[in-house]
C-alpha positions in Angstrom: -4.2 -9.8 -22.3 -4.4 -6.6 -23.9 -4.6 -6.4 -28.1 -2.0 -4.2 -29.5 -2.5 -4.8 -32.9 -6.0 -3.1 -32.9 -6.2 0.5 -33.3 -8.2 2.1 -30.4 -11.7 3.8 -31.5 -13.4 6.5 -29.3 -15.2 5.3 -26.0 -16.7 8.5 -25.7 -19.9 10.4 -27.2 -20.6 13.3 -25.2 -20.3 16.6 -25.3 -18.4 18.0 -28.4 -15.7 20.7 -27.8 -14.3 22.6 -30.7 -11.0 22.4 -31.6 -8.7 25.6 -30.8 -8.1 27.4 -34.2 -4.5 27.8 -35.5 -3.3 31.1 -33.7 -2.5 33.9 -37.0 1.4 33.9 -38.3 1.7 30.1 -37.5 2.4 27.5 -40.7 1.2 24.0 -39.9 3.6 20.8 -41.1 0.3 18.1 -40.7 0.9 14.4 -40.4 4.3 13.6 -40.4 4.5 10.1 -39.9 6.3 8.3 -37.1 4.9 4.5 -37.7 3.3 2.7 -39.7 -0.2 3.2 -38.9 -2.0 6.9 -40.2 -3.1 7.7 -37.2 0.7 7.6 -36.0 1.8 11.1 -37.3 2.1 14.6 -35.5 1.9 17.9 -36.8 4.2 20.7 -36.2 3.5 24.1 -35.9 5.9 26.7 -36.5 6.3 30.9 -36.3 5.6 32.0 -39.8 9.0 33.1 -41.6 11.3 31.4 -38.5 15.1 31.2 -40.1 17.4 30.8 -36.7 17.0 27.3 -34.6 14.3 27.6 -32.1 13.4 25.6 -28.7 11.1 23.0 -29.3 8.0 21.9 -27.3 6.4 18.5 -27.8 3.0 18.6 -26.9 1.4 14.5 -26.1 -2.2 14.5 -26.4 -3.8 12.6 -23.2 -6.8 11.3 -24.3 -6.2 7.7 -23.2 -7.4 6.5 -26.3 -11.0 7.6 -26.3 -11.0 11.4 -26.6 -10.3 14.0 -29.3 -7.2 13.7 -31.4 -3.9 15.9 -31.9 -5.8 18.5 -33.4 -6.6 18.8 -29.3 -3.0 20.4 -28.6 -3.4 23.1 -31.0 -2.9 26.3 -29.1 -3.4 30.2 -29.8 -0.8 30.6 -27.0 2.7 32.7 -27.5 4.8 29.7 -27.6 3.3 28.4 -31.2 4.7 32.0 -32.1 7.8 31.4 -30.7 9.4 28.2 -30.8 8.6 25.0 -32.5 5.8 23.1 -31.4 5.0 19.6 -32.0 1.3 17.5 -31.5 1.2 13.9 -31.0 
């Protein structure tokens, strides 16, 4: 049966990769909390100085629980410039 009250803990030690750095004229919203546990929040990253609605993509890291964190969908792509983008 599998334990869902245990958070999971990385499985893996190999090789490190560095996280992307946050593209320039992008504000970062970190940890916003959607449950009870800390590692349950996302960040949002936003164009700098936005003021109309924009689209919204929602990025879901797939580390199956052993791999990197959020931090992993951070992205110097044109969308982080252009729309809102959430990491989970």
């Amino acid at each position: 049966m599998t334990d869902t009250q245990t958070p999971a803990k990385p499985q893996h030690t190999g090789t490190v990769i560095p996280l992307p750095e946050v593209p320039p004229g992008v504000e970062v919203i970190h940890d916003v909390s959607f449950g009870p546990h800390e590692r349950q929040a996302y960040d949002v990253y936003l164009p700098e100085g936005a003021e109309r609605p924009l689209p919204v993509v929602v990025f879901f890291h797939p580390g199956a629980w052993q791999r990197r964190d959020k931090r992993a969908g951070r992205t110097n792509r044109p969308s982080a410039r252009s729309c809102k983008t959430s990491s989970n």
